[in-house]
C-alpha positions in Angstrom: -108.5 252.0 83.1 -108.3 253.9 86.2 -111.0 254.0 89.0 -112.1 256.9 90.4 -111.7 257.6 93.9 -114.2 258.2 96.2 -113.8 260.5 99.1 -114.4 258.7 102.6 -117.5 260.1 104.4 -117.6 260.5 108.1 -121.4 260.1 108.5 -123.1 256.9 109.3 -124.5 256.5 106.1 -124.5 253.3 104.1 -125.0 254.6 100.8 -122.7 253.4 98.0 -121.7 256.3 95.4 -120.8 253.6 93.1 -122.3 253.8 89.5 -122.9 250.5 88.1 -123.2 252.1 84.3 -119.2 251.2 84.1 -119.3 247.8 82.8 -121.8 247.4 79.6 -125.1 245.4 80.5 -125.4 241.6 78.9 -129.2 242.8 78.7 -127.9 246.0 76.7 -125.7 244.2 75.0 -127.0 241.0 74.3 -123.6 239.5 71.8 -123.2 235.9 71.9 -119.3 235.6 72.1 -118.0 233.7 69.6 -117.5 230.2 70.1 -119.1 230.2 73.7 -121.7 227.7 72.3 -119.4 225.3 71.5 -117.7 225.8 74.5 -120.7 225.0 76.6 -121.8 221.4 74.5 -118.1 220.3 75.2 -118.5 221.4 79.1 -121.5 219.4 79.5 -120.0 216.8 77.8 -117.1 216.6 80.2 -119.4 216.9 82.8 -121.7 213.9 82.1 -119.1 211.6 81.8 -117.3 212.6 85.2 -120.9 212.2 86.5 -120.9 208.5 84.9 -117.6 208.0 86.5 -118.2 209.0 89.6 -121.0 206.7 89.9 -119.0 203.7 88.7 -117.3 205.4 91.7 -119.4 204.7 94.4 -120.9 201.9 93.4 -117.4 199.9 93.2 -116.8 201.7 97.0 -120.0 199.8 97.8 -119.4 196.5 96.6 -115.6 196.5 98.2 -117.1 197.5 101.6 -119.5 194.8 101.9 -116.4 192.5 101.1 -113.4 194.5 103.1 -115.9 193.3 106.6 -113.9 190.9 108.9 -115.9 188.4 110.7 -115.2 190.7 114.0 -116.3 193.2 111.8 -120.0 191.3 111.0 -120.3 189.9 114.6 -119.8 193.7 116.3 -122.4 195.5 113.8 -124.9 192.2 114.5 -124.6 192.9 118.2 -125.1 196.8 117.7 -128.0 196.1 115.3 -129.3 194.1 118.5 -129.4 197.3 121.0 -132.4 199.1 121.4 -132.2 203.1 121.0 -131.1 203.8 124.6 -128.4 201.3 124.4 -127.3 202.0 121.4 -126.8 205.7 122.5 -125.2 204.5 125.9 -122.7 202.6 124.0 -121.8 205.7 121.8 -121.1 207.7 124.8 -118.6 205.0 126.0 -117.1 204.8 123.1 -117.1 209.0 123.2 -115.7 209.3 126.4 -113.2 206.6 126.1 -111.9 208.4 123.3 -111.8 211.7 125.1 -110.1 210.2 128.2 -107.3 208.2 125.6 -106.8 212.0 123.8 -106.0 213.3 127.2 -103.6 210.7 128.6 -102.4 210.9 125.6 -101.3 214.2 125.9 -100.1 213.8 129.4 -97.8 211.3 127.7 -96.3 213.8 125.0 -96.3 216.8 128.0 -94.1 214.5 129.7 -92.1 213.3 126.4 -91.1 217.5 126.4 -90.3 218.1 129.6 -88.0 214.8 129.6 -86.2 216.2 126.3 -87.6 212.4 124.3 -88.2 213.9 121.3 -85.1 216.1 120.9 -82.7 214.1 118.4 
């Protein structure tokens, strides 16, 4: 099937020449393919037992992170759970900015790994 070409316009107008008559209508042609049906009972099928996995999923993530918690683990979200909303921000910010200052002598370090020819085997 070959599509027709359109000649380019110069003008600034946004109209589209395009008819939309080329493809037949589902509303004008309302067939039921064959075997789309049973295609669709089978899909949903497939889809509510991935659903019912998924959930067995998430609730066996659950159960292992409550148990995967060190001690150190327990004692630091106790002392968080302790801050008010002002500390609690404060301490995310250190956390943030520690972080940020770690990524950039970090960096430093690798800059200086390059011009020193470390990495080169």
């Amino acid at each position: 099937m070959s599509v027709p070409r359109i000649p380019a316009q110069s003008s600034g107008s946004l109209t589209c020449p395009e008819s939309l008559q080329r493809a037949p209508s589902p509303v004008l042609f309302p067939e039921n393919v064959p075997g789309a049906g049973k295609h669709n009972t089978e899909h949903d099928a497939s889809l509510t037992i991935q659903h019912s996995t998924l959930q067995g999923m998430f609730t066996n993530k659950q159960k292992n992170f409550r148990t995967d918690l060190s001690p150190d683990d327990v004692k630091l979200v106790n002392e968080l759970g302790r801050l008010t909303p002002d500390q609690l921000a404060e301490y995310i910010k250190n956390v943030q900015n520690t972080a940020y200052s770690l990524g950039i002598d970090e960096a430093r370090q690798f800059s200086r790994g390059k011009m020193l020819q470390i990495f080169k085997r």
